[in-house]
N, C-alpha and C positions, 0 to 999 in steps of 0.2 A: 412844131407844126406852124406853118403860115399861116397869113389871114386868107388866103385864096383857098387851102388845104381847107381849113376849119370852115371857110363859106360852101368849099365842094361837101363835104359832107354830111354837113348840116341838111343842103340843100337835096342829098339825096336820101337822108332818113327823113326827110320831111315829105320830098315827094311820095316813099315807100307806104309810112303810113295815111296819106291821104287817098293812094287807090285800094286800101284793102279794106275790104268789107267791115260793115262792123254789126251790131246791134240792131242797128236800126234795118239795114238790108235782112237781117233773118226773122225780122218782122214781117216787114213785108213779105217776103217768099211763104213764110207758116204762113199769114194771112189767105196770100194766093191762091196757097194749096190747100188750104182748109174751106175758106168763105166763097172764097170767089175773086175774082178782077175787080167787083164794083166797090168791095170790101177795101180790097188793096190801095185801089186808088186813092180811098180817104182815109186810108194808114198814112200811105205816103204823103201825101197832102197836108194830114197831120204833123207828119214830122218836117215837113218843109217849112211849113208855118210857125214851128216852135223853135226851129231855127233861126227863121229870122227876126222874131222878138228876142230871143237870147240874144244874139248880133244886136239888136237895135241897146238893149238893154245893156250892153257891154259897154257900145260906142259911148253912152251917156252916164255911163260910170258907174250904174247900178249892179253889174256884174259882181264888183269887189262887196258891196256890201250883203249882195244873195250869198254867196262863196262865204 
């Protein structure tokens, strides 16, 4: 396998699992369908938010040591 081979593939199981739904989408959706939109929105919101401290937390090296 080439380097182009092994970068095409990578790059398309990498795309594959970043549009498929995961946990956090069938939160949201129960939420929806349970609470309501206003509910939803600060599921969501939630999870965005805890996103990006994870991210911040990673970039700064604290990742390795939560993990």
């Amino acid at each position: 396998m080439t380097t182009l081979q092994a970068l095409l593939a990578f790059s398309l199981a990498a795309g594959l699992l970043t549009i498929t739904p995961g946990l956090d989408t069938a939160l949201v959706l129960r939420t929806a369908a349970t609470e309501g939109p206003r509910r939803a929105f600060a599921a969501a919101l939630g999870i965005g938010i805890g996103c990006l401290v994870w991210g911040v937390a990673a970039a700064c090296g604290a990742g390795a040591l939560l993990t």
